[in-house]
py3Dmol code that shows the C-alpha trace and the ligand (Angstrom):
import py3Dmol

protein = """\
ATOM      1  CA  UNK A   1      12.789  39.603  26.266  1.00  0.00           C
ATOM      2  CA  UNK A   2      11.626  35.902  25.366  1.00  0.00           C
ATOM      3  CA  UNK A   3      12.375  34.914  21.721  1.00  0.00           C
ATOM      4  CA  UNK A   4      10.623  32.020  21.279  1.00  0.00           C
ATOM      5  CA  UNK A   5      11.869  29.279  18.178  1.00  0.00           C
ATOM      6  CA  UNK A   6       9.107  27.561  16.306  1.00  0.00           C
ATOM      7  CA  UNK A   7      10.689  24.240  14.678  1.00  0.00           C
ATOM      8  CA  UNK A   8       9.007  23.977  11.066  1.00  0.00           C
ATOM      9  CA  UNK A   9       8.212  20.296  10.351  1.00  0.00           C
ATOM     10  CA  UNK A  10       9.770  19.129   7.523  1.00  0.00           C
ATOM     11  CA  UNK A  11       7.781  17.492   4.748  1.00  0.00           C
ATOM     12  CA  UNK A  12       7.664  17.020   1.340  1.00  0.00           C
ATOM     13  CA  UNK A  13      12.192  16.374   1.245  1.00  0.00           C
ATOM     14  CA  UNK A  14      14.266  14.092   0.866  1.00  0.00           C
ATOM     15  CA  UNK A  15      17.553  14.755   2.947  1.00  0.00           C
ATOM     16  CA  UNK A  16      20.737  13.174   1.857  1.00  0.00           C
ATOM     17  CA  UNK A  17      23.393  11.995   4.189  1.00  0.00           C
ATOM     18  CA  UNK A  18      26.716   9.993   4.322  1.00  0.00           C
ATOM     19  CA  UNK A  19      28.283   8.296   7.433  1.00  0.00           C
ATOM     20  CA  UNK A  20      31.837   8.362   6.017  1.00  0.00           C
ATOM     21  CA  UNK A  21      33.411   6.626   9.398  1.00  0.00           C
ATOM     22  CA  UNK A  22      30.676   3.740   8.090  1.00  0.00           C
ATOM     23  CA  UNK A  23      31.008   4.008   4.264  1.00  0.00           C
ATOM     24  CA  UNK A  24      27.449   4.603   4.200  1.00  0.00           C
ATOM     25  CA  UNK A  25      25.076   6.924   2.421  1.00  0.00           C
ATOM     26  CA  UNK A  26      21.837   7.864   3.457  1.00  0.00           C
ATOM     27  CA  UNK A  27      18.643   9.272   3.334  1.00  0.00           C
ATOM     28  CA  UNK A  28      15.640  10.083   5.170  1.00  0.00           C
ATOM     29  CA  UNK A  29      12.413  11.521   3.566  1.00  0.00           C
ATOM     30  CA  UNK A  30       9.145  12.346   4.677  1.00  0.00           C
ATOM     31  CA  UNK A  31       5.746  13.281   2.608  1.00  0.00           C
ATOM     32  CA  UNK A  32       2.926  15.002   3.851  1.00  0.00           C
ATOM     33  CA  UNK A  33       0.523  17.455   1.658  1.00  0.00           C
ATOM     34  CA  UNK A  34       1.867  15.395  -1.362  1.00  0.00           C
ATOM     35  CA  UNK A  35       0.836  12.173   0.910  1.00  0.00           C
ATOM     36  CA  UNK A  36      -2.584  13.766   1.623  1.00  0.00           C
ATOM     37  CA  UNK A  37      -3.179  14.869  -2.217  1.00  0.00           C
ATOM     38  CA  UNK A  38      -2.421  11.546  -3.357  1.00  0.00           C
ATOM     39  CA  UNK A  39      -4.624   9.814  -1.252  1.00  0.00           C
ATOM     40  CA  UNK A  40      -7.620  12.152  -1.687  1.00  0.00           C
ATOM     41  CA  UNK A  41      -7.383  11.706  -5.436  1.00  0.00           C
ATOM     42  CA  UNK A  42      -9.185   8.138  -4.673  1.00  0.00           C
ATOM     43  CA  UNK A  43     -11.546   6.620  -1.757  1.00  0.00           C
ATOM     44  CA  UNK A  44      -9.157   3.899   0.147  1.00  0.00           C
ATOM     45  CA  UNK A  45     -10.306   2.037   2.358  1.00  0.00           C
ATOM     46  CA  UNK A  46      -7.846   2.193   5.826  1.00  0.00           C
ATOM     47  CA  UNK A  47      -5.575  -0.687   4.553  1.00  0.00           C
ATOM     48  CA  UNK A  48      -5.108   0.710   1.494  1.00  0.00           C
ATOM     49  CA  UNK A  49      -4.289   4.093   2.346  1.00  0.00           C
ATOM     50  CA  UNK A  50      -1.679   2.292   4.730  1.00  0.00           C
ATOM     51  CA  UNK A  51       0.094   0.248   1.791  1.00  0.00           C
ATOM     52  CA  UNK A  52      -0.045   3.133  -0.415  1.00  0.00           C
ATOM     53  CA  UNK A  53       1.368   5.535   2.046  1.00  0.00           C
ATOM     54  CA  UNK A  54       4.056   3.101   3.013  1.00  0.00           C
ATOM     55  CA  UNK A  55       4.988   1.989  -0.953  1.00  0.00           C
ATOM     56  CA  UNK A  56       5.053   5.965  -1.624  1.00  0.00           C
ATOM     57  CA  UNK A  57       7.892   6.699   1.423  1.00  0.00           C
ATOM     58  CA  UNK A  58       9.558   3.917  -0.008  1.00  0.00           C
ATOM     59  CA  UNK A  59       9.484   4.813  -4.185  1.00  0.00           C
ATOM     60  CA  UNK A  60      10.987   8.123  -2.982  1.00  0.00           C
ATOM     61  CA  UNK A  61      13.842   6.881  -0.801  1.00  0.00           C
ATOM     62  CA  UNK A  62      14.705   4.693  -4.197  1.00  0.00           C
ATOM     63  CA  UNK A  63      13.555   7.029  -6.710  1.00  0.00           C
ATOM     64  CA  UNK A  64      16.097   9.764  -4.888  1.00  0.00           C
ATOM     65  CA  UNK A  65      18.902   7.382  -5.312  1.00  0.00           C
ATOM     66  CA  UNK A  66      18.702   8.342  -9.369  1.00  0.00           C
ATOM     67  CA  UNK A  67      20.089  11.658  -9.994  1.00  0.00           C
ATOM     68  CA  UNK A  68      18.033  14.495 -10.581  1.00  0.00           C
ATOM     69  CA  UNK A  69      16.300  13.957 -14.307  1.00  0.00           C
ATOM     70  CA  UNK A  70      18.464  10.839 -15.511  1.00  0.00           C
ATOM     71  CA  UNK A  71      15.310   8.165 -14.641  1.00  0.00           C
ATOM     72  CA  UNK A  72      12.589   7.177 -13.199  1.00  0.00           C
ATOM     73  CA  UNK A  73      11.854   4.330 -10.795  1.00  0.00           C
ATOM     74  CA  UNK A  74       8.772   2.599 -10.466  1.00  0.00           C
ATOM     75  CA  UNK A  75       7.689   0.028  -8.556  1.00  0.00           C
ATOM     76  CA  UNK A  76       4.359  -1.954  -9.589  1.00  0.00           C
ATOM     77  CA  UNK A  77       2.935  -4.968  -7.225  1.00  0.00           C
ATOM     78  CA  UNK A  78       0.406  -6.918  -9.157  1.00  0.00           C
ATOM     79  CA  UNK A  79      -1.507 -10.087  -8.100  1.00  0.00           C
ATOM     80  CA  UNK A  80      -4.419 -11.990 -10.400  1.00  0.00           C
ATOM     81  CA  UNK A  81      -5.295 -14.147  -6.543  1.00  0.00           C
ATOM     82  CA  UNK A  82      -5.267 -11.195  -4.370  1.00  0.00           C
ATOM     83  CA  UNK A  83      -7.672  -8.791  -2.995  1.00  0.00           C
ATOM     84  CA  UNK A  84      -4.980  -5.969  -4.192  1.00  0.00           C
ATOM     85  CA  UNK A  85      -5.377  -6.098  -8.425  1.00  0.00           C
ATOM     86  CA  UNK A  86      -2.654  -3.861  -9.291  1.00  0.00           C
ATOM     87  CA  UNK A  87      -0.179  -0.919  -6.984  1.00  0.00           C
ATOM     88  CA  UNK A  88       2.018   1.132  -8.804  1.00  0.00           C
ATOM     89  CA  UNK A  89       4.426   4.082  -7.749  1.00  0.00           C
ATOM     90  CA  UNK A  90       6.432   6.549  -9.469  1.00  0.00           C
ATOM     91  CA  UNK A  91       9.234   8.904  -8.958  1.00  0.00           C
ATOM     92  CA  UNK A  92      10.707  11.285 -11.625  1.00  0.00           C
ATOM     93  CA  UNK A  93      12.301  14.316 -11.253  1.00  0.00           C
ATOM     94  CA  UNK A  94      11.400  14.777  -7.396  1.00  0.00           C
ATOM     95  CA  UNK A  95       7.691  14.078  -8.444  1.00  0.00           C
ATOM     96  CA  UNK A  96       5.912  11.011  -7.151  1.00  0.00           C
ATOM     97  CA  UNK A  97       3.074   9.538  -7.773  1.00  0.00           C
ATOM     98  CA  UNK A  98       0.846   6.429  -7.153  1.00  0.00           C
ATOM     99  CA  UNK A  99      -2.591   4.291  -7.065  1.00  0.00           C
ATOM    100  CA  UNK A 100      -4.251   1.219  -5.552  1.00  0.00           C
ATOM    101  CA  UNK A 101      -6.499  -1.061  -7.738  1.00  0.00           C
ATOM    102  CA  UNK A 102      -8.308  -3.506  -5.524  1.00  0.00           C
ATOM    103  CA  UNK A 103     -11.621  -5.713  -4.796  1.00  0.00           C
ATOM    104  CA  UNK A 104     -13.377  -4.689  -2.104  1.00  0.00           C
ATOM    105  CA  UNK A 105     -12.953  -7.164   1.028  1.00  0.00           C
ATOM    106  CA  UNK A 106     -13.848  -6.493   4.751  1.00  0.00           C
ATOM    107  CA  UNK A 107     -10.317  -6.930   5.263  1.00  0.00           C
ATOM    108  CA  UNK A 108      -9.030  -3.774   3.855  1.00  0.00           C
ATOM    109  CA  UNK A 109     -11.399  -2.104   6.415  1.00  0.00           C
ATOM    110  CA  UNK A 110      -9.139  -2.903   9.682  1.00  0.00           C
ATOM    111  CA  UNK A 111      -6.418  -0.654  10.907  1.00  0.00           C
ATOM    112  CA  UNK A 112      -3.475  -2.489  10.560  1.00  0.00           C
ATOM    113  CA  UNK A 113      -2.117  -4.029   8.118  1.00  0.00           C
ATOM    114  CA  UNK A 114      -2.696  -7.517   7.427  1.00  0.00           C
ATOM    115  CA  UNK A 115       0.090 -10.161   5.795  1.00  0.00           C
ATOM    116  CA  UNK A 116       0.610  -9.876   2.398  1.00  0.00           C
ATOM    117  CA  UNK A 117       0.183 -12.287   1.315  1.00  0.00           C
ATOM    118  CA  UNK A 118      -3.690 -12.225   2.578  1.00  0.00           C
ATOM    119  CA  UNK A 119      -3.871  -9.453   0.094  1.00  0.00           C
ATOM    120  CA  UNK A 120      -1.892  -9.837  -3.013  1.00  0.00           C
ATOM    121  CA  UNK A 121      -2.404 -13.993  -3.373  1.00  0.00           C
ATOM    122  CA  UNK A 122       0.528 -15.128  -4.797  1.00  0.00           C
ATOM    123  CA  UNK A 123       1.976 -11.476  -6.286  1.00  0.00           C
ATOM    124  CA  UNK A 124       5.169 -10.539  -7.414  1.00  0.00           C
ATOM    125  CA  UNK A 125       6.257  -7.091  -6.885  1.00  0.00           C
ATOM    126  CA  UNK A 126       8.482  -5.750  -9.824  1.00  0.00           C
ATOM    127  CA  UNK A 127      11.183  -2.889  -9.037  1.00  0.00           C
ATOM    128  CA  UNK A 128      11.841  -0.534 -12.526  1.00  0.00           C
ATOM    129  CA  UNK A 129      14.931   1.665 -12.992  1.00  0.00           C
ATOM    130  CA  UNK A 130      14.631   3.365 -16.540  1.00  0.00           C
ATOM    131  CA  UNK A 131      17.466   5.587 -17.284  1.00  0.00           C
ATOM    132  CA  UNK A 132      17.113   8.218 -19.650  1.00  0.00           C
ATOM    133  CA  UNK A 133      20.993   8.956 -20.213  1.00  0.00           C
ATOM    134  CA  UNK A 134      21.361   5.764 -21.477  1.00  0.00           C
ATOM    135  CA  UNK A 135      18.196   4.646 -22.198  1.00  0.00           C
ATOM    136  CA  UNK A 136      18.769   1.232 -20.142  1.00  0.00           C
ATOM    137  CA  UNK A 137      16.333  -0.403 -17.892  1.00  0.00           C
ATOM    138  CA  UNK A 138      17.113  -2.660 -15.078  1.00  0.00           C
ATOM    139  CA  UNK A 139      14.090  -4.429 -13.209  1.00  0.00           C
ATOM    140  CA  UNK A 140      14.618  -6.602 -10.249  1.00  0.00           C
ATOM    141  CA  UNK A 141      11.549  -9.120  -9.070  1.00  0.00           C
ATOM    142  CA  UNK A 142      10.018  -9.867  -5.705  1.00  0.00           C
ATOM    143  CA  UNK A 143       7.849 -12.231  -4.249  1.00  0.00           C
ATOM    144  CA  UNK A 144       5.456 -10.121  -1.861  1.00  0.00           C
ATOM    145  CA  UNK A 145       5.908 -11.993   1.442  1.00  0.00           C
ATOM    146  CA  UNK A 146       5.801 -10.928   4.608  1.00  0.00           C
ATOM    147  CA  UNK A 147       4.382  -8.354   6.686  1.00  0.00           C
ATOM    148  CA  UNK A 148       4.974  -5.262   4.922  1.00  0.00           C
ATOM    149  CA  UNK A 149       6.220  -3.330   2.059  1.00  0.00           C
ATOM    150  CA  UNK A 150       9.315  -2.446   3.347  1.00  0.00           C
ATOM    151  CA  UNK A 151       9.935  -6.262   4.090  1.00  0.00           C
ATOM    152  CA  UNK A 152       9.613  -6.793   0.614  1.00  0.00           C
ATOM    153  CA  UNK A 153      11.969  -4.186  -0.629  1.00  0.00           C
ATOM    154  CA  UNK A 154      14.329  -5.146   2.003  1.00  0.00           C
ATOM    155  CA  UNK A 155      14.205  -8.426   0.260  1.00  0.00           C
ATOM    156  CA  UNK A 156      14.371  -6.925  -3.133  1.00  0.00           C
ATOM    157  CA  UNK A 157      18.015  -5.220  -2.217  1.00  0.00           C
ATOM    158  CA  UNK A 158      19.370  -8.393  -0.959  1.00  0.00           C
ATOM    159  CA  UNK A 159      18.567 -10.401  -3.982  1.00  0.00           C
ATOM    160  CA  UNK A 160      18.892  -8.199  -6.926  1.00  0.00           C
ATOM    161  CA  UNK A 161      21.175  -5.382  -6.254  1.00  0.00           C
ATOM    162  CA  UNK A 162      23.041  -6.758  -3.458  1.00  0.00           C
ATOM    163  CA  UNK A 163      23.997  -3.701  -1.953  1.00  0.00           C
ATOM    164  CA  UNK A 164      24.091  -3.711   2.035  1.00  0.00           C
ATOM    165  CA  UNK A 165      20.784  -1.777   2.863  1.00  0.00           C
ATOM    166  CA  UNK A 166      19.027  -0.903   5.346  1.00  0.00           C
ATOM    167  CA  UNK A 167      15.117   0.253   4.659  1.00  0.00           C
ATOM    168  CA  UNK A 168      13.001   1.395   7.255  1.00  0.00           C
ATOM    169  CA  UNK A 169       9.557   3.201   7.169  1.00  0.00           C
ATOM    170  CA  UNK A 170       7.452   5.374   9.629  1.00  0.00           C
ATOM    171  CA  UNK A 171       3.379   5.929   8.755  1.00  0.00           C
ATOM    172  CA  UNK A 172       0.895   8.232  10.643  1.00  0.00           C
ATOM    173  CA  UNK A 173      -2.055   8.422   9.229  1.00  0.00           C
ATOM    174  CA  UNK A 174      -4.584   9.474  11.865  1.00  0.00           C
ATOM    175  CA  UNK A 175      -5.533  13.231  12.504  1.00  0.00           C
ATOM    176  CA  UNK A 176      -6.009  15.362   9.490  1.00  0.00           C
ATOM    177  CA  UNK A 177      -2.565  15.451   8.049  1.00  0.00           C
ATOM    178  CA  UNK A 178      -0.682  12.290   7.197  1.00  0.00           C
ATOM    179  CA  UNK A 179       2.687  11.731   7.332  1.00  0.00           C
ATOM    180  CA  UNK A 180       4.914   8.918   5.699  1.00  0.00           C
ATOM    181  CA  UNK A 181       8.532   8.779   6.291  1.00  0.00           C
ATOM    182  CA  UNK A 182      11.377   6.472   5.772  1.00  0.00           C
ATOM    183  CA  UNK A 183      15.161   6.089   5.700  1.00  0.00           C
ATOM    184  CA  UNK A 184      16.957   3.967   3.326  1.00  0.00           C
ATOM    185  CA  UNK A 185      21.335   3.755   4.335  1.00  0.00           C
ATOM    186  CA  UNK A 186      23.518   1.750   1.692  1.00  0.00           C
ATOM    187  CA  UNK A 187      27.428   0.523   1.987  1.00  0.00           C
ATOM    188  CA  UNK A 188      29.000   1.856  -0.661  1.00  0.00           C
ATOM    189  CA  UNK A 189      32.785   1.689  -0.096  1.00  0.00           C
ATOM    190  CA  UNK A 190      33.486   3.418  -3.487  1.00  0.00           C
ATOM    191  CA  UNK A 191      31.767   6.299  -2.429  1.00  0.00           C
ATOM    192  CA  UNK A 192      29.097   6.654  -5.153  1.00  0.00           C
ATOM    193  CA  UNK A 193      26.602   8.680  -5.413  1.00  0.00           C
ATOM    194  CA  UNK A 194      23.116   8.877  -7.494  1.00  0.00           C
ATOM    195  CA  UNK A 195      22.386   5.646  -9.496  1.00  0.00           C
ATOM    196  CA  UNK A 196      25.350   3.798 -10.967  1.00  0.00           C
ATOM    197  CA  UNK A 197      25.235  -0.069 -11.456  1.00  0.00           C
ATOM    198  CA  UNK A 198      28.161  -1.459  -8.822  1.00  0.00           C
ATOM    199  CA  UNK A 199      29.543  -4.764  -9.297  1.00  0.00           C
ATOM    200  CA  UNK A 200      28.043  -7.099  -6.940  1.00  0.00           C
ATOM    201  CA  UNK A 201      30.377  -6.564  -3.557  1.00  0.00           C
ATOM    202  CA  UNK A 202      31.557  -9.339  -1.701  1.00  0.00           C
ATOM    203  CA  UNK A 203      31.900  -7.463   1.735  1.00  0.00           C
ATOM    204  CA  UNK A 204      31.554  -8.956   4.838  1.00  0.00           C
ATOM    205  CA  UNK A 205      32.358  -5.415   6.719  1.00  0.00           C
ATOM    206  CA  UNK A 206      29.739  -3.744   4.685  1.00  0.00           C
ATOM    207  CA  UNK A 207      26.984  -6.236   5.391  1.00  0.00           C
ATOM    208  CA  UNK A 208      27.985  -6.151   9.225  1.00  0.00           C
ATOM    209  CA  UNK A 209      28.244  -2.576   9.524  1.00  0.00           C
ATOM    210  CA  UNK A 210      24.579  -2.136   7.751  1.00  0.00           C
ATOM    211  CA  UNK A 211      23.248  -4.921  10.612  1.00  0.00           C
ATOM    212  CA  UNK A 212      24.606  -3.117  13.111  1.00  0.00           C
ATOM    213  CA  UNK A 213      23.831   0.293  11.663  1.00  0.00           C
ATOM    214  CA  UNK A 214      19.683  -1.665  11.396  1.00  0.00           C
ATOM    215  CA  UNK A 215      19.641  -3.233  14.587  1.00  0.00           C
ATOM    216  CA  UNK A 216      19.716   0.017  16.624  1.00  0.00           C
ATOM    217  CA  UNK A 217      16.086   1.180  16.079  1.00  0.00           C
ATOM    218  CA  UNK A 218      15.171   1.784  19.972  1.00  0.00           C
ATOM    219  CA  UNK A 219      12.994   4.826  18.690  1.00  0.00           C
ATOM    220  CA  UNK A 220      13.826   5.077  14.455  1.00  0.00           C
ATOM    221  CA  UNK A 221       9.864   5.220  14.354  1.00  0.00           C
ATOM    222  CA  UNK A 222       9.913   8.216  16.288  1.00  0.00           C
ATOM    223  CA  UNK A 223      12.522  10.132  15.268  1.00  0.00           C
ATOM    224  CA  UNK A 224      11.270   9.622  11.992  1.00  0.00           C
ATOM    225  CA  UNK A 225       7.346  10.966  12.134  1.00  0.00           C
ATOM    226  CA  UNK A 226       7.785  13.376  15.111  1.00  0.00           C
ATOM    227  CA  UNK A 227      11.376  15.258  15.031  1.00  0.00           C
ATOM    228  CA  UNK A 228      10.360  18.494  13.799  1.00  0.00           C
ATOM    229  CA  UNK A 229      13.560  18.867  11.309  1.00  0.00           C
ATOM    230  CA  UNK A 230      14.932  15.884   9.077  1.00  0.00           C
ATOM    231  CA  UNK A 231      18.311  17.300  10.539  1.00  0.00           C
ATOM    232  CA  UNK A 232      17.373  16.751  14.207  1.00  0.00           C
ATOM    233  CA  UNK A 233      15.636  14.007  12.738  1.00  0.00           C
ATOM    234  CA  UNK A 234      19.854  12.618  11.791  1.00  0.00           C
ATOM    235  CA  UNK A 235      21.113  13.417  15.125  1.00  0.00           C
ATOM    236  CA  UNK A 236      18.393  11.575  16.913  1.00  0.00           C
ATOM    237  CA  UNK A 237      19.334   8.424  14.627  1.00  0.00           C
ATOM    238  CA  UNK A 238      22.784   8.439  14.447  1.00  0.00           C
ATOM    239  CA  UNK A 239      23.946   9.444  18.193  1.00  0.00           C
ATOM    240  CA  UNK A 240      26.728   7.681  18.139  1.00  0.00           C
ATOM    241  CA  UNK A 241      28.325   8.358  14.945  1.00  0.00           C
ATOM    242  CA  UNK A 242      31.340  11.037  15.588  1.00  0.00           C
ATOM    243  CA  UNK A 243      30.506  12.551  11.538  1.00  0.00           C
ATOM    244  CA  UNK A 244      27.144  12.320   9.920  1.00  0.00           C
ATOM    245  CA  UNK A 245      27.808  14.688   6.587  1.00  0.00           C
ATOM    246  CA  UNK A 246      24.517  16.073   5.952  1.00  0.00           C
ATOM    247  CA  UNK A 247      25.032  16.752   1.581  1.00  0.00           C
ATOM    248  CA  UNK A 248      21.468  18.000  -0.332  1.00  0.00           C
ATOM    249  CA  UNK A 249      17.852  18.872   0.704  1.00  0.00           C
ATOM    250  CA  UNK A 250      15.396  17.884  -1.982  1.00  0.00           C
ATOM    251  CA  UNK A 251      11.898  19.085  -2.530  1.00  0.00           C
ATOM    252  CA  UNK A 252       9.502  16.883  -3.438  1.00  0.00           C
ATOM    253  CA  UNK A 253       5.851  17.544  -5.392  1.00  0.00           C
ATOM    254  CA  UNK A 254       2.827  14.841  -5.994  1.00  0.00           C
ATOM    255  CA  UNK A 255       3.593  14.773  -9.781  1.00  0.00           C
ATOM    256  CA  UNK A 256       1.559  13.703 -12.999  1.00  0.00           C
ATOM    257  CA  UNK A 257       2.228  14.246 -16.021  1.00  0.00           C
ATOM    258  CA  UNK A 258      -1.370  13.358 -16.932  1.00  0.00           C
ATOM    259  CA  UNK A 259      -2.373  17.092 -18.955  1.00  0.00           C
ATOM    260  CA  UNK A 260      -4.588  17.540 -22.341  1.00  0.00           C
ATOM    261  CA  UNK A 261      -0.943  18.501 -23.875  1.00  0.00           C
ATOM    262  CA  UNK A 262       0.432  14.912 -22.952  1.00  0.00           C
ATOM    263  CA  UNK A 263      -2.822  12.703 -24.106  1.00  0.00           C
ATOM    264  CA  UNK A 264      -2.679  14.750 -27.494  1.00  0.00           C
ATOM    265  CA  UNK A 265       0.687  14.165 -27.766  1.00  0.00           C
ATOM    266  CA  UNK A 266       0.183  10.070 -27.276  1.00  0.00           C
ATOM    267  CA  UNK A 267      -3.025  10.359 -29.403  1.00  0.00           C
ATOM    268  CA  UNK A 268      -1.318  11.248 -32.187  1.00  0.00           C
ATOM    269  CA  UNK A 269       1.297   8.551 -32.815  1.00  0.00           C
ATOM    270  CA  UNK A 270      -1.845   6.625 -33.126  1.00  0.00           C
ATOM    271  CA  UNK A 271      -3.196   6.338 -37.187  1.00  0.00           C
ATOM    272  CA  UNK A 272      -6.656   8.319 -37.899  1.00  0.00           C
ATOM    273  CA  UNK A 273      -8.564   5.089 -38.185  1.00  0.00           C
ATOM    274  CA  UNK A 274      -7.340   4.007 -34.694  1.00  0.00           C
ATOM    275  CA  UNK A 275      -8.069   7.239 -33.109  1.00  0.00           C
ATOM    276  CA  UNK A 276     -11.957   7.047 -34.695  1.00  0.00           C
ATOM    277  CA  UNK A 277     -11.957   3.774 -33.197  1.00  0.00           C
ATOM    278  CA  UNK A 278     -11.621   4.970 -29.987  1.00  0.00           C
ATOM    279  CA  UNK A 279     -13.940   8.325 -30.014  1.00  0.00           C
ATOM    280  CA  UNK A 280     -17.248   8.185 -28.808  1.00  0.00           C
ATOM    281  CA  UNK A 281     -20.294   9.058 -29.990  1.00  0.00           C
ATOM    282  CA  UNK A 282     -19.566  12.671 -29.905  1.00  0.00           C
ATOM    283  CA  UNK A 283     -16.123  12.101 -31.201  1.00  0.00           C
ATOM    284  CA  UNK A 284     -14.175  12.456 -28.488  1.00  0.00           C
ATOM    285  CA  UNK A 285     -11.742  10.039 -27.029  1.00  0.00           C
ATOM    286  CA  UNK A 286     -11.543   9.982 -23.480  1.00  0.00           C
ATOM    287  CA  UNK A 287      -8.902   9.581 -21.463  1.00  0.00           C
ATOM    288  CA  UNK A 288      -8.550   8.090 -17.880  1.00  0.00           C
ATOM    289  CA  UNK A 289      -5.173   9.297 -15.421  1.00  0.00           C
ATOM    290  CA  UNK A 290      -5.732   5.899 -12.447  1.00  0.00           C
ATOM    291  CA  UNK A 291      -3.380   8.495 -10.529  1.00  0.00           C
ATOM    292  CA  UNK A 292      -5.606  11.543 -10.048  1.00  0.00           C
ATOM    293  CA  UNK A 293      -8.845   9.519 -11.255  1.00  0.00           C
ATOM    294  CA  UNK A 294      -9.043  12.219 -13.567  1.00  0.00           C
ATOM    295  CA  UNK A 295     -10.803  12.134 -16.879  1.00  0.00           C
ATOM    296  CA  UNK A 296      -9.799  14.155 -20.640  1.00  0.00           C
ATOM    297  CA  UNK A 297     -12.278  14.840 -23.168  1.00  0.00           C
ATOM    298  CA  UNK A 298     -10.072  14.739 -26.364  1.00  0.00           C
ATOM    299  CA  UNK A 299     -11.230  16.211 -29.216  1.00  0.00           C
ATOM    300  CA  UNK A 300      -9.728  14.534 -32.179  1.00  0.00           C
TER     301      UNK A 300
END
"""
ligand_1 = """\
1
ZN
Zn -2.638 12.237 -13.421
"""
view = py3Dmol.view(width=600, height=400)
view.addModel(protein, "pdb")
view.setStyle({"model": 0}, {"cartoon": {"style": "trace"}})
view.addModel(ligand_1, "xyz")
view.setStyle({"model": 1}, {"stick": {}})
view.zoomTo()
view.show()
């Protein structure tokens, strides 16, 4: 008798990971269907779709790093020069979310993706932590240089958080079902977990393990998009480490909380003359979501 295994592809997680020999924790996601929704809500051109795909893989590899409903990240390029208006990306509670305002250009029509600074001009990408628990916000800044997203992220951890990192990020988008994935590995020597502020570490080891630990990506790419399982995904990546602690699987939606419940809800903290103001001729006020390029017909 022949039992044959079928390896499910795993999409739509978030896999968390430590290399304890390394003092580093990990993890590797990859989005799919959520991917796919996303990027059906709107018609991107093929360099959009790209930059979106890529700055989604990389909200959810940071928006993971808060625990499970205590924030949300968000990460929001904007440019007044460039052909790319306005990007922003979610992540709350294992949902994520983002758009792509832009100005049509014959440059957004190749397959690749060109410098950035060809499409955001002079733009500044801004990095969001909001924490409910305590109700603080921390935002880091970013010039958006170089020749991707992950570049500028990579850039973002050395300057504002300071926090040995390694960011890398794997995007497929031909045949019918995309696939974005990414792994994001951090030194933290005092073993933390989920999203506390560290004071800034002054560690040689750490910043020469994560090198090390970045410069072996023969096939990261790979591994990435094509292992079936983000567990044989780990062993692929990390073949020389003796212990790679695999901790938490996390499922991950497309989330909005766009819903004729919310809009009511923001409506009315509004006064009655404002909300007139902003009803139309049949009074109704309507309501755009960018995300799902939905529209709500409020009746007031
Ligand atoms: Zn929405």
């Amino acid at each position: 008798m022949q039992i044959e295994f079928t390896a499910t592809y795993d999409v739509d997680q978030v896999l968390t990971f430590s290399l304890p020999d390394k003092s580093v924790r990990g993890r590797i996601a990859r989005i799919g269907p959520a991917l796919s929704e996303i990027l059906q809500a709107h018609d991107y051109p093929p360099v959009i779709r790209l930059l979106l795909s890529e700055a989604l893989v990389i909200t959810t590899l940071m928006g993971s790093l808060i625990q499970k409903s205590s924030g949300q990240l968000t990460i929001q390029a904007q440019s007044t020069s460039g052909v790319v208006e306005l990007l922003v990306c979610d992540f709350l509670d294992s949902r994520v979310r983002g758009y792509v305002q832009f100005r049509d250009d014959a440059i957004l029509q190749q397959d690749r993706l060109p410098d950035l600074a060809r499409l955001f001009g002079d733009g500044r990408l801004v990095v969001t932590f909001d924490m409910a628990a305590s109700k603080e916000r921390y935002q880091g800044l970013v010039e958006l240089r170089g020749a991707s997203m992950t570049q500028v992220v990579r850039q973002y951890f050395i300057q504002s958080e300071q926090i040995p990192t390694v960011l890398q990020t794997a995007i497929n988008l031909d045949g019918d079902e995309p696939a974005a994935a990414g792994m994001l590995l951090q030194y933290l020597p005092d073993g933390e977990e989920g999203r506390t502020r560290l004071d800034t570490l002054d560690s040689d080891f750490g910043w020469s393990c994560i090198a090390q630990l970045a410069r072996t990506t023969d096939d990261r790419d790979d591994a990435l998009l094509e292992e079936p399982g983000l567990r044989s995904a780990l062993r692929r990546l990390f073949p020389d480490e003796d212990t790679v602690m695999v901790h938490e699987t996390t499922v991950l939606q497309k989330g909005c909380r766009c819903s004729l419940e919310h809009y009511d809800s923001i409506l009315s903290r509004f006064s009655k003359e404002d909300r007139r103001e902003m009803q139309n001729e049949d009074g109704v006020i309507l309501v755009d979501c960018a995300f799902c390029a939905r529209q709500f017909a409020i009746q007031d």
